[in-house]
N, C-alpha and C positions, 0 to 999 in steps of 0.2 A: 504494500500500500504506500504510494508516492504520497510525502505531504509537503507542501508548502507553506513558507509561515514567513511574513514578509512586518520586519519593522523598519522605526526609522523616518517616519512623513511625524508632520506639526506644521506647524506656522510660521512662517519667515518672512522677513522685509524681501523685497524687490533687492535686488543686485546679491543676496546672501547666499547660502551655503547648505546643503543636507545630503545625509547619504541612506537610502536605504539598505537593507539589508533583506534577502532571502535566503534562509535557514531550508535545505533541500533534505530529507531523511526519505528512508524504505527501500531504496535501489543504491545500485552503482551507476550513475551517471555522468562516465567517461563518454556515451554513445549517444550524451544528451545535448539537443541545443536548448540553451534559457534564454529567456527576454523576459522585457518589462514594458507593458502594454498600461496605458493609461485611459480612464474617462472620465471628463468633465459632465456635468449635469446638462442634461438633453443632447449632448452629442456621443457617438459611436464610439467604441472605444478604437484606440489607436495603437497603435506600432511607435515604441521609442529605442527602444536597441535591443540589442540580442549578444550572445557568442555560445561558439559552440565550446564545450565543456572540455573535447579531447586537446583541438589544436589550439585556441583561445582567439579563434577569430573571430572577429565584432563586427556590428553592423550597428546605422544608427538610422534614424529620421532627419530631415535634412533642419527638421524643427529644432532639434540638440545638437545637432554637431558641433564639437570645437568648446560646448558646454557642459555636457554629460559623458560619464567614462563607466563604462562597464569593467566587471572583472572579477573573477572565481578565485575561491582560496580551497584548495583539493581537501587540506587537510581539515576545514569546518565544515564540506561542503555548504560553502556558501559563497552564494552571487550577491555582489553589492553593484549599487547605481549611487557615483557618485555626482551630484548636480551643484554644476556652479552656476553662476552669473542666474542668476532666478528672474525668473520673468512672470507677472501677474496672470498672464496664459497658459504658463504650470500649473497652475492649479488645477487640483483631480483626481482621483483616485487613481493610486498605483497597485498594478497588480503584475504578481510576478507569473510567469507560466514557465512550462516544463517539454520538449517532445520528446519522444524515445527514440533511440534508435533512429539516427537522422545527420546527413554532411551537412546541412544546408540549413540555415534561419530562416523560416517563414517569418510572412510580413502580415497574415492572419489572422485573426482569433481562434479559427475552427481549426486549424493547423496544429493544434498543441491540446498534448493529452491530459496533462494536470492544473490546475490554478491554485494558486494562492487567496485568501479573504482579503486582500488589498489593504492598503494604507494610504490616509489621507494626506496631499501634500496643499497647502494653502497658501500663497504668495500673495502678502499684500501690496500694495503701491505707496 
């Protein structure tokens, strides 16, 4: 049983700083890509980055690049998002996801087999 457990979102001024954390247990997921997919209130949820677990390749949204940094620690299993430069358009719910068995980061939601309960990230102005 994959679980997901994602902390790490609060409130932060505009231009600030936060990192979440995804806490990965119940497999070995060297054959996994992770992302952290977000939704704001009435819009869809979204694609913000990804990597895969074995090679550590990232991907992002063109919405965070050069902002947000992905990155796995094998021996906690755990994926962090770390967010800089915060913008009042961050705000949203953060949710981490999981696939199995997979070379390639989907940019989907339906794409990935486990989720995380998300965490709130709140950017004021």
């Amino acid at each position: 049983q994959v679980q997901l457990v994602e902390s790490g979102g609060g409130l932060v001024q505009a231009g600030g700083s936060l990192r979440l954390s995804c806490a990965a247990s119940g497999r070995a997921f060297s054959t996994y890509a992770m992302a952290w997919f977000r939704q704001a209130p009435g819009k869809e949820r979204e694609f913000v980055s990804g990597i895969l677990w074995n090679s550590g390749i990232t991907r992002y949204s063109d919405s965070v690049k050069g902002r947000f940094t992905i990155s796995r620690d094998n021996a906690k299993n755990t994926v962090y998002l770390q967010m800089n430069s915060l913008k009042p358009e961050d705000t949203a719910d953060y949710y981490c996801a999981a696939k199995e068995r997979t070379g390639i980061i989907p940019l989907v939601p339906r794409s990935f087999d486990y989720w995380g309960q998300g965490t709130q990230v709140t950017v004021s102005s």
